[in-house]
Wavefront OBJ file of the C-alpha trace (Angstrom):
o trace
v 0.000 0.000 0.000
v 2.799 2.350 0.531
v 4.389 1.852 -3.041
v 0.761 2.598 -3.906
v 0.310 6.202 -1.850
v 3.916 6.823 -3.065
v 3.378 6.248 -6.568
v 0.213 8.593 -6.032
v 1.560 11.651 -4.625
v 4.166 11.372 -7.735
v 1.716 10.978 -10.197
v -0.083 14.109 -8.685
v 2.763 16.256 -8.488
v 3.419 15.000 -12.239
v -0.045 16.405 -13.311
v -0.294 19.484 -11.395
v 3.386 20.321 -13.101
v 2.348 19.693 -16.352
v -1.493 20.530 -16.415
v -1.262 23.506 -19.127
v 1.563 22.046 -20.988
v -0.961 18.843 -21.466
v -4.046 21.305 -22.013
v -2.331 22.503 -24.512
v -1.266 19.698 -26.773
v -4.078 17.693 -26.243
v -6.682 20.244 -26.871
v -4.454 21.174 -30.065
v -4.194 17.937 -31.559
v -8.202 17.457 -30.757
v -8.967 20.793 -32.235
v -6.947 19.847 -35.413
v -8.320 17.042 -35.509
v -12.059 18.818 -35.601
v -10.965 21.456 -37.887
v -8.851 19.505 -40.377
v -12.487 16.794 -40.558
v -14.501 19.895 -40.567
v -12.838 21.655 -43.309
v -11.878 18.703 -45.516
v -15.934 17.906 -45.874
v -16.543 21.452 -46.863
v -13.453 21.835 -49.421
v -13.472 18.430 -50.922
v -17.537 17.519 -50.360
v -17.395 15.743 -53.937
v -15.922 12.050 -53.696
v -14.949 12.781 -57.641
v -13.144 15.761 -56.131
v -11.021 13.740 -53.358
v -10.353 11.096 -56.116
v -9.333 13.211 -58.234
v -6.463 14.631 -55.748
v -5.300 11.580 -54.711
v -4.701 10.857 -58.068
v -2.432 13.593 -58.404
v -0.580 12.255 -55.365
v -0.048 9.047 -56.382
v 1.327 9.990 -59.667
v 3.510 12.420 -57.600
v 4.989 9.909 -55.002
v 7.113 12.778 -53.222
v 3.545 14.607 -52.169
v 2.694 11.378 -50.120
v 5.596 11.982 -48.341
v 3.850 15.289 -46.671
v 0.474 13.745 -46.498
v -0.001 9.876 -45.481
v -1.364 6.507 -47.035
v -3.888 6.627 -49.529
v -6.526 3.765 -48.705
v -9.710 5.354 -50.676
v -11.856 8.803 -51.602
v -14.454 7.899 -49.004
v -14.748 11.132 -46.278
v -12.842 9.385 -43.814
v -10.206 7.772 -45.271
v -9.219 11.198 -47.148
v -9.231 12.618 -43.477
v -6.918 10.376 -42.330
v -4.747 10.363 -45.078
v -4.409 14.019 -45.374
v -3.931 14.683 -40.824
v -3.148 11.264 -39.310
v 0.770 11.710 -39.694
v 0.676 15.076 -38.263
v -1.549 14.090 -35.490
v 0.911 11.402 -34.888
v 4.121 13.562 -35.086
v 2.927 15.591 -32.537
v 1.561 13.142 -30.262
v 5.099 11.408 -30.667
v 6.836 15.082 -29.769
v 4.579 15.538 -26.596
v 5.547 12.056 -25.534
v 9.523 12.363 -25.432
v 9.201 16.138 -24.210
v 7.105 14.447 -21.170
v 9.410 11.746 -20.472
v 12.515 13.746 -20.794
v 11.576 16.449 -18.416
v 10.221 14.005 -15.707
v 13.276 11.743 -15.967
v 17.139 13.282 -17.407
v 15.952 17.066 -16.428
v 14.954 15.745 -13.109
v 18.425 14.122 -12.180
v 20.272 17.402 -13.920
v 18.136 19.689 -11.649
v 18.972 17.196 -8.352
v 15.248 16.824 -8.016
v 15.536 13.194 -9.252
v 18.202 12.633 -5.921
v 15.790 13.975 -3.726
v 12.630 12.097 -3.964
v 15.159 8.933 -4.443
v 16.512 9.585 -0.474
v 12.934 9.244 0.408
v 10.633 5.423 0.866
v 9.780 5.986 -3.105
v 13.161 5.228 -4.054
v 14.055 5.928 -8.151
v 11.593 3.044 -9.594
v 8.681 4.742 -8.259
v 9.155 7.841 -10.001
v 9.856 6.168 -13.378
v 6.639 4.429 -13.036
v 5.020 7.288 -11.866
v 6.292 9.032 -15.366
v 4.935 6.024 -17.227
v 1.506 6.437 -16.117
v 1.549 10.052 -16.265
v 2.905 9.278 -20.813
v 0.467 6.856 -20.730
v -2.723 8.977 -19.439
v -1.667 11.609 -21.393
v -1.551 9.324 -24.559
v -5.432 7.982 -23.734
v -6.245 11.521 -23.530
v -5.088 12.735 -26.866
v -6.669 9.447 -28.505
v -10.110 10.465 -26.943
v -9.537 14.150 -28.803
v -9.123 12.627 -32.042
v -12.024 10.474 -31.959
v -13.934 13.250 -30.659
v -12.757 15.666 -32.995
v -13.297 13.491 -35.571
v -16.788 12.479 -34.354
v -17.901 15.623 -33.505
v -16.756 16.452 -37.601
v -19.584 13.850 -38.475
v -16.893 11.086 -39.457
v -17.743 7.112 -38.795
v -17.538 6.704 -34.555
v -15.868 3.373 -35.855
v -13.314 4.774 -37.721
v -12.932 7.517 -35.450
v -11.835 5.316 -32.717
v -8.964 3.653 -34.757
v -7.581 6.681 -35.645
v -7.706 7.716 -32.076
v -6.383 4.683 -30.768
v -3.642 4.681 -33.485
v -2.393 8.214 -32.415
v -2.427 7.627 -28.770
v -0.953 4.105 -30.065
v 2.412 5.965 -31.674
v 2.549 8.324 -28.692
v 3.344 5.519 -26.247
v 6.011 4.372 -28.200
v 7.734 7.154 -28.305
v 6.929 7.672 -24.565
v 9.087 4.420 -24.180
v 11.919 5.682 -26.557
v 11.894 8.598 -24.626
v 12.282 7.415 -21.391
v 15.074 5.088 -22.684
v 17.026 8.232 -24.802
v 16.691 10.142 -21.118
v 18.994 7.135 -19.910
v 21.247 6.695 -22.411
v 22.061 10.659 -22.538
v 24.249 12.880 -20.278
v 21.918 16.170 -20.490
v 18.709 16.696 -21.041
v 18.960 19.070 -23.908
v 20.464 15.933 -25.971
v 18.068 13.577 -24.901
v 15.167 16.289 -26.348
v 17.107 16.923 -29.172
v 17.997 13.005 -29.667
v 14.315 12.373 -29.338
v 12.610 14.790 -31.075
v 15.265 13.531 -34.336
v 13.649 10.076 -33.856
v 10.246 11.320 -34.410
v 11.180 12.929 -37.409
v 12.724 10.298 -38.682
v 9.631 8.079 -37.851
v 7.927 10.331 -40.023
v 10.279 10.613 -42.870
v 10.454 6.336 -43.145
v 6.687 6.815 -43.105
v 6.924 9.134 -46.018
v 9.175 7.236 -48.042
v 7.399 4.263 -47.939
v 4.276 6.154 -48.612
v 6.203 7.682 -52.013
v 7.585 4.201 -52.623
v 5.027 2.270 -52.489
v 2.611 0.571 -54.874
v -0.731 2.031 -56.308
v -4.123 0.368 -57.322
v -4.672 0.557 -61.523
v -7.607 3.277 -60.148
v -4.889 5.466 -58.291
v -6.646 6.399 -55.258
v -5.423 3.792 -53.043
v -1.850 2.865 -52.247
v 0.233 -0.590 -50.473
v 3.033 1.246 -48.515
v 6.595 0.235 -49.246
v 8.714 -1.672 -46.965
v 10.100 1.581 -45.416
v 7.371 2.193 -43.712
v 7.179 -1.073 -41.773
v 10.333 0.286 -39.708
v 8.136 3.584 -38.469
v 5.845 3.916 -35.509
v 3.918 6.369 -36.906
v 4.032 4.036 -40.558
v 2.338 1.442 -38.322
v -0.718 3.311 -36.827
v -1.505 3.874 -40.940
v -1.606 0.494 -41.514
v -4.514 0.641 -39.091
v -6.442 1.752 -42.218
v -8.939 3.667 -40.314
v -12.479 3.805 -41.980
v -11.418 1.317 -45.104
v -10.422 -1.792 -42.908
v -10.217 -0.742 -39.407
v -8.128 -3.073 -38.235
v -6.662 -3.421 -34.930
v -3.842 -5.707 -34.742
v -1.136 -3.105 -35.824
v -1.709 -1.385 -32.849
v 0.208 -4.399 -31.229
v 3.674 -3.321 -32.791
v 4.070 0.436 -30.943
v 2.447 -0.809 -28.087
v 5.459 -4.114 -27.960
v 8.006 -1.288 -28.458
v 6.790 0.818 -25.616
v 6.455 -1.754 -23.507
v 10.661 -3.027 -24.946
v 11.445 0.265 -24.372
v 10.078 0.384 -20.311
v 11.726 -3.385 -19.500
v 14.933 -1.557 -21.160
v 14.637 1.370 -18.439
v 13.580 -0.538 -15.998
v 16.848 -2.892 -16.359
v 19.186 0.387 -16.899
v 17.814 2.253 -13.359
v 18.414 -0.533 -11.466
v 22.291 -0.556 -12.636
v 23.623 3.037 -12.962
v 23.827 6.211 -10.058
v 22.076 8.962 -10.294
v 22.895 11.793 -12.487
v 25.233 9.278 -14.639
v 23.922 7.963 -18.056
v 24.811 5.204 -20.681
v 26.529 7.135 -22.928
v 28.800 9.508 -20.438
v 30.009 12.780 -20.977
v 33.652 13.340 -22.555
v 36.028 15.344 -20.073
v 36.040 19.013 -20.555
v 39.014 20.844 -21.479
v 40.914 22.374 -18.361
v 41.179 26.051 -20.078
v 38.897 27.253 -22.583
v 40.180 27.615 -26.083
v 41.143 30.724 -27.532
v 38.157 31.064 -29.640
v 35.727 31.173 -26.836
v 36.862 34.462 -25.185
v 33.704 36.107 -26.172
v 29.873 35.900 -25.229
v 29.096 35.050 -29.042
v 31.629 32.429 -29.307
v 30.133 30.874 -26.154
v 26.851 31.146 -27.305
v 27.700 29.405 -30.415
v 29.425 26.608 -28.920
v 26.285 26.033 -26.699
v 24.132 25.945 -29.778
v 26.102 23.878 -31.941
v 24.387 20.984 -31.461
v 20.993 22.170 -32.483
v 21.969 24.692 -35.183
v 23.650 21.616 -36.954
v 20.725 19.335 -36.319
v 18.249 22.085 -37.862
v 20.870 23.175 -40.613
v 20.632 19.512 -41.855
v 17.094 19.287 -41.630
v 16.928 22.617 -44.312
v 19.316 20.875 -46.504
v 17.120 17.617 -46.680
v 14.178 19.881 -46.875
v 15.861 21.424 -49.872
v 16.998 18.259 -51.487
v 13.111 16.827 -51.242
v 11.738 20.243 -52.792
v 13.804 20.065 -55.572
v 12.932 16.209 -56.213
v 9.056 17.507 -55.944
v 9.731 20.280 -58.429
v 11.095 17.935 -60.646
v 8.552 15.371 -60.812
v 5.805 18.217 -60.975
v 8.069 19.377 -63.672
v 7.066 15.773 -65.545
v 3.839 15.791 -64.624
v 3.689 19.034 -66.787
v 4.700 17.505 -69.645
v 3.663 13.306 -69.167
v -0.048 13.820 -67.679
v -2.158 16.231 -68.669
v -5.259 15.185 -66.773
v -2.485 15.880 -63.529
v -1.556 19.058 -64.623
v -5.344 20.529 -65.296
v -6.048 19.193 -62.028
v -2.591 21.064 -59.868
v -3.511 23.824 -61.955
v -6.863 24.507 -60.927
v -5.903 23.859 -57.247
v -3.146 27.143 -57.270
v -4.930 29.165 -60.333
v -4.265 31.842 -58.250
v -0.563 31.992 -58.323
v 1.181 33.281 -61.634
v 4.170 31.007 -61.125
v 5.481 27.944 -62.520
v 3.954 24.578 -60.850
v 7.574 23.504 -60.008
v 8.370 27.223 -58.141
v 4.937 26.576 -56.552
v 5.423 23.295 -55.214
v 9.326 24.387 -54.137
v 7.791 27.750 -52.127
v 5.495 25.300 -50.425
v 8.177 23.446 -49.146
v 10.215 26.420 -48.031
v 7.538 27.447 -46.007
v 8.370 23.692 -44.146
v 12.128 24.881 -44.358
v 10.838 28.014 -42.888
v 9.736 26.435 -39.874
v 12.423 24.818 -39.173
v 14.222 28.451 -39.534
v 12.279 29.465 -36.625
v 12.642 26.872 -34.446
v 16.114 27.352 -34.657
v 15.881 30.999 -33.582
v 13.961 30.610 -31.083
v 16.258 27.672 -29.435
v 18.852 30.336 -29.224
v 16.688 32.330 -26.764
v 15.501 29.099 -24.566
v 18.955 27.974 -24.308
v 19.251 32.177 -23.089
v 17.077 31.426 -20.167
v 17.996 27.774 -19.551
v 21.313 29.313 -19.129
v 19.902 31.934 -16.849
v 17.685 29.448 -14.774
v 20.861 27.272 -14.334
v 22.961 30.206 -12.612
v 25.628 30.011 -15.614
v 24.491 33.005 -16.888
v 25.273 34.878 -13.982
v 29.176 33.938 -13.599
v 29.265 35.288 -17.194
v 27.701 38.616 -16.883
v 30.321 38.875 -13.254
v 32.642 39.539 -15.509
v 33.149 42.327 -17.919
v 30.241 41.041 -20.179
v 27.615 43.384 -19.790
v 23.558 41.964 -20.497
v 22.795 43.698 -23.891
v 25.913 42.455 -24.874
v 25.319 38.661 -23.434
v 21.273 39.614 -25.149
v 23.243 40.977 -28.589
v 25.206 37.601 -28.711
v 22.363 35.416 -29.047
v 20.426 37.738 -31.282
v 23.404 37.311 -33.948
v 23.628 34.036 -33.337
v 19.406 33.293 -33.917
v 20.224 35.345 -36.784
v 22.887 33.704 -39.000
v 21.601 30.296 -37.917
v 18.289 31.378 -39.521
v 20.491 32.194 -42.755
v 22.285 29.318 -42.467
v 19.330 26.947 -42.325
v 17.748 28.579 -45.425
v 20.998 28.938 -47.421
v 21.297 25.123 -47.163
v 17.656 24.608 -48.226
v 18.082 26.703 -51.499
v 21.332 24.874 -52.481
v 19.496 21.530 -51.341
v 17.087 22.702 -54.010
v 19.220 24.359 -56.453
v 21.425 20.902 -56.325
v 18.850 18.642 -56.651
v 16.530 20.631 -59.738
v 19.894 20.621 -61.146
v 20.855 16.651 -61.206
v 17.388 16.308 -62.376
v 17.913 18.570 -65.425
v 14.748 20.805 -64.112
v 15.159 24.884 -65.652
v 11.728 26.023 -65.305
v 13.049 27.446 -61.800
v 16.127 29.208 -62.122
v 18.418 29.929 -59.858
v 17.433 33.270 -58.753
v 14.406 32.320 -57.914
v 14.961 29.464 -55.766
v 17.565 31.954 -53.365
v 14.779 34.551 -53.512
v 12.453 32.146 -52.354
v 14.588 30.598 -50.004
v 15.341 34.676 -48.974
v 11.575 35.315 -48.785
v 11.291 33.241 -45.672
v 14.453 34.980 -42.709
v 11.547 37.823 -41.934
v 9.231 35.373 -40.449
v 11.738 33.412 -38.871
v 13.399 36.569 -37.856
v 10.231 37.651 -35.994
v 10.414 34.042 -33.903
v 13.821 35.609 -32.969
v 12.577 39.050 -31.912
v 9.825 37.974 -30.124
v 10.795 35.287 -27.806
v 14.064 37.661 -27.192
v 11.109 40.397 -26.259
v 9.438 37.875 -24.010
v 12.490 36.750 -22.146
v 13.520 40.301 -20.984
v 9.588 40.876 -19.471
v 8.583 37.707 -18.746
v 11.313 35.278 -18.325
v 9.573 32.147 -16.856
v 7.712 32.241 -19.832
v 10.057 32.652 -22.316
v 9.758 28.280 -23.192
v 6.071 27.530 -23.198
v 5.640 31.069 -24.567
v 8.053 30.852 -27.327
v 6.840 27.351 -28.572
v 3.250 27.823 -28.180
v 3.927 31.392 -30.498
v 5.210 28.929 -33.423
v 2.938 26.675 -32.733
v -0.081 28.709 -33.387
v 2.002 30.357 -36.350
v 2.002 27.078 -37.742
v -1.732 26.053 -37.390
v -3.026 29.579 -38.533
v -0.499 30.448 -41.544
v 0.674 27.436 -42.762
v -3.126 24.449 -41.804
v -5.400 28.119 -42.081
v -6.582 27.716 -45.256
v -7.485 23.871 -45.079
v -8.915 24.436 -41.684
v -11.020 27.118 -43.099
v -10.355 29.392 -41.036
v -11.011 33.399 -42.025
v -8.535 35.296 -43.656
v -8.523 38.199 -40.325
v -7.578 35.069 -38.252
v -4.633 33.370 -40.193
v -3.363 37.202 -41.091
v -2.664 36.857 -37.123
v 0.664 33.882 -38.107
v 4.260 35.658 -39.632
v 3.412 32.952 -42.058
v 0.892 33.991 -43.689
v 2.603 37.138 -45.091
v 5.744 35.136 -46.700
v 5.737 36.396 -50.342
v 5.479 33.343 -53.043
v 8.394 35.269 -55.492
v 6.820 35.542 -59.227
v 9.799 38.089 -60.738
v 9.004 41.803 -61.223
v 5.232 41.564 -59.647
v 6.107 39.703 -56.417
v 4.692 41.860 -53.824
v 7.382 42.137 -51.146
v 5.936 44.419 -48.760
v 4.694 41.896 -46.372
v 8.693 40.561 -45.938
v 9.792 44.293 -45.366
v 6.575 44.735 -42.934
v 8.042 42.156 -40.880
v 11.833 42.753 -41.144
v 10.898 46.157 -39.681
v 8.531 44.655 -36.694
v 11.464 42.052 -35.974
v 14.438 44.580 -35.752
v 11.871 46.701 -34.053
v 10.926 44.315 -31.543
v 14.624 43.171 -30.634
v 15.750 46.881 -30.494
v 12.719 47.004 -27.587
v 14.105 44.067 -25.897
v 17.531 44.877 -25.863
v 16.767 48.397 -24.506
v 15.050 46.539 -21.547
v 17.716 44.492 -20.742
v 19.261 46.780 -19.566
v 17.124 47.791 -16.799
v 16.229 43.414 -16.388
v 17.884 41.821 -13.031
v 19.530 38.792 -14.149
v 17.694 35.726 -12.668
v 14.589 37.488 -12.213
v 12.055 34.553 -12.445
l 1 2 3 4 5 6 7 8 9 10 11 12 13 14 15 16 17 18 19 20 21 22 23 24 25 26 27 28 29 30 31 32 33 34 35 36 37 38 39 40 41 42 43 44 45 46 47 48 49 50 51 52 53 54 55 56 57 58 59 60 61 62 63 64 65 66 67 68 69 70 71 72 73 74 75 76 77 78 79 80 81 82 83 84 85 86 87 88 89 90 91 92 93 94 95 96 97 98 99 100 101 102 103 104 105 106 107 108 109 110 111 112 113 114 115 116 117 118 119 120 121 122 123 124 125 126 127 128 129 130 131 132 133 134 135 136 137 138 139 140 141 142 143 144 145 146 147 148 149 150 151 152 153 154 155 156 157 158 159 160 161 162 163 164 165 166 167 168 169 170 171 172 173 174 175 176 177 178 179 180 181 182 183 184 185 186 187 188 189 190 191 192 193 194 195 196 197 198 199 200 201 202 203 204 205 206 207 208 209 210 211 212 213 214 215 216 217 218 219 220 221 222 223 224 225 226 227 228 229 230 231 232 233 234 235 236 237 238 239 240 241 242 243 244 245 246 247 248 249 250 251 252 253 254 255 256 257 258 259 260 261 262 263 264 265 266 267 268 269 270 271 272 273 274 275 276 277 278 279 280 281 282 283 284 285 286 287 288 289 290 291 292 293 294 295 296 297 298 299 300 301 302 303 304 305 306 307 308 309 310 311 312 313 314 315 316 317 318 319 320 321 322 323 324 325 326 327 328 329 330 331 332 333 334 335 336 337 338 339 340 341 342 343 344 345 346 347 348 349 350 351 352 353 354 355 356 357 358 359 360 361 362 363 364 365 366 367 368 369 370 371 372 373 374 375 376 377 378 379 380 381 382 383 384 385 386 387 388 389 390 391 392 393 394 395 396 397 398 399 400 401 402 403 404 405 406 407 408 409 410 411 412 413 414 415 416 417 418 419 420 421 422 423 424 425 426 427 428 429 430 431 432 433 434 435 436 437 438 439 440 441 442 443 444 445 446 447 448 449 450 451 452 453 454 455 456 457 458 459 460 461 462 463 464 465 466 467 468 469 470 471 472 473 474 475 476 477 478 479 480 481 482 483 484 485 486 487 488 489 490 491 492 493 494 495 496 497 498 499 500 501 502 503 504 505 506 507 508 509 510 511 512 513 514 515 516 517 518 519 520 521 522 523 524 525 526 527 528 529 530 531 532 533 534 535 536 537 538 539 540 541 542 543
């Protein structure tokens, strides 16, 4: 009964720690859920209509890799295939975040060592953190049936794509957990974590493009990439065409690897240590790090990297969908009519069309980047590390400026490397109905945006500095949904004006309208001229 009480209390304090974080995503992923059913029924009412599209993504194999399995122009099928990946990559990104912070951040803050001294021991609290993952998991599958439900989709169907998101979020709850062991700092074990997910996805997608289509073209048998993907597994669910259950058996066997793997680990190592140990430090610093920026930089390595790589695959896959839009143009007409009439708005080429929508991914992952440079700004703060800096000569708008620059050129960074990912890969393929001008002034097109995830978290941290995480994640977040899922949510054009997103110019040569990018070059250096005049007035630590 003790072990029982114990496990309680933990489980409690677990909850009341995390109870807007968990709001938060699982009210999102419900709400996208709704939306995403909601709007799909509107836009794409007409079965002919929805069979019609995934027609054009069959014949273009690299679009599957952004959207999911086709299995069928029913209502609910096209649903899944067009949100169920998403829904899954997030519910796989809320899962390591959770077990991360309740397990490696724990034993790097010492609060891990302190509930261990006491009767609960350090099994208690890793099976307190399971329970918590795997409540939070049930949760977020009962928002996506009920947002799917509620959108007037088959309860049936609704249920299996529930169960198969809450399905891939307990695996990755598992891998998690096991990451937070095998890692010295918590910040790697994220950033470890949060790779895996996105490599789920990407195996998902290739299998998707590689796999093999029905003579009708509207449904397709994933390849054998797939197969090696949680989130590839929870589509083979096929929710509202076959409903089938037993897939749900493979994430569910890994999460439950994943736990006896923990399990075995935490009874072997101390406290604090980890699998994979840290390499000695240097006794004296190099030469190159007797500056805040150089610091700053060697902090953010890591992630800057991780993200530069991700524009440069980004890249490589938008020039491989240019090209085969490119022969689309030219092989299938009926293909071309039909991508035509989607975009008739846009005076571009398809390929320059189909390589600005991928940007806008590239983009994202622009932002993300900046704003990491002001979390790790206030995890260095939080720590006390940022304090021993600023004792010395360093004053705080220069320790503020440091990290600005660095946000900065990592944002230019990430989108130089998508454009030459592009430019390299339109250019093996023989593609020239996107120069290259136009791919660096599309790539170009997106730093203002990203710049304003860079000016406004830095704005946040100065005034409100325990916010600056949850603040600065939920701001791209909501970007994201509004600018980039706005117009298939159906949402109004006053709301999804609200995202940085949404005023990225698509670059069409003399008549690209620019003045949205200047608008928000001006609000971002604006912005960080704001903060940096505050920091100046900011206590250092203030909470």
């Amino acid at each position: 009964m003790a072990e029982v009480r114990e496990l309680r209390i933990l489980w409690s304090q677990r909850l009341r720690r995390d109870r807007w974080q968990l709001a938060i995503w699982v009210l999102g992923i419900g709400a996208l859920a709704l939306f995403s059913a909601t709007a799909i029924q509107q836009t794409y009412g007409d079965e002919s209509s929805r069979a019609e599209l995934l027609q054009i993504a069959v014949a273009t194999p690299a679009i599957l890799m952004l959207r999911g399995l086709a299995r069928g122009a029913g209502v609910g099928a096209f649903t899944f295939f067009q949100i169920y990946s998403f829904l899954a990559l997030l519910a796989g990104l809320m899962s390591t975040f959770l077990a991360v912070r309740h397990a490696r951040a724990d034993e790097e803050t010492g609060a891990a060592e302190l509930v261990a001294s006491t009767p609960a021991g350090r099994l208690t609290p890793a099976a307190a953190t399971i329970l918590h993952g795997t409540a939070a998991n049930v949760l977020v599958a009962l928002a996506v049936f009920a947002g799917f439900t509620a959108a007037g989709l088959d309860p049936t169907g609704a249920l299996v794509a529930g169960a198969a998101t809450g399905a891939v979020g307990l695996a990755f709850l598992g891998i998690g957990l096991l990451v937070a062991q095998l890692m010295a700092t918590s910040r790697g074990a994220n950033g470890f974590s949060a790779a895996l997910v996105v490599l789920a996805y990407i195996l998902r997608g290739i299998g998707d493009a590689t796999g093999t289509p029905d003579p009708g073209g509207t449904v397709v048998t994933a390849g054998p990439a797939s197969w090696f993907s949680p989130i590839g597994w929870g589509q083979q669910t096929f929710a509202y065409t076959g409903d089938r259950w037993w897939p749900l058996l493979l994430p569910l066997a890994l999460a439950v690897a994943c736990g006896g793997a923990v399990w075995l680990i935490l009874n072997r190592r101390d406290s604090g240590a980890s699998v994979w140990g840290a390499l000695p430090g240097r006794a004296a610093a190099r030469p190159g790090l007797n500056s805040p920026a150089a610091l700053a930089l060697r902090l953010q390595a890591g992630s800057i990297i991780g993200w530069s790589i991700g524009g440069l695959a980004m890249g490589l896959l938008a020039g491989s969908i240019g090209s085969a839009i490119a022969a689309a143009d030219t092989v299938n007409s009926s293909v071309t009519s039909a991508l035509r009439a989607m975009i008739q708005a846009q005076g571009v080429s398809l390929t320059q069309l189909m390589v600005s929508a991928m940007f806008s991914v590239a983009g994202i992952l622009a932002a993300a980047c900046a704003l990491q440079a002001i979390i790790r700004m206030r995890q260095e703060e939080a720590a006390g590390t940022a304090e021993l800096l600023l004792a010395t000569p360093v004053s705080r708008m220069r320790w503020l400026a440091s990290y600005l620059l660095l946000g900065a050129a990592s944002v230019v960074l990430v989108m130089f490397l998508t454009a030459f990912g592009a430019w390299a890969s339109l250019a093996a393929a023989g593609e020239d109905s996107m120069d290259a001008g136009a791919i660096w002034e599309t790539a170009a097109a997106q730093l203002p945006a990203a710049f304003i995830y860079l000016a406004v978290p830095a704005l946040v941290f100065v005034l409100w500095p325990s916010a600056t995480i949850a603040a600065s994640w939920a701001f791209l977040g909501a970007g994201v949904v509004l600018g980039i899922f706005g117009g298939m949510l159906g949402l109004d054009q006053a709301i999804r004006d609200l995202s940085p997103f949404t005023h990225t110019p698509v670059p069409s040569g003399s008549t690209t309208d620019w003045s949205g990018a200047w608008w928000m070059l001006a609000i971002a250096v604006a912005t960080a001229a704001v903060a940096a005049a505050a920091m100046r007035r900011r206590e250092t630590g203030t909470a």
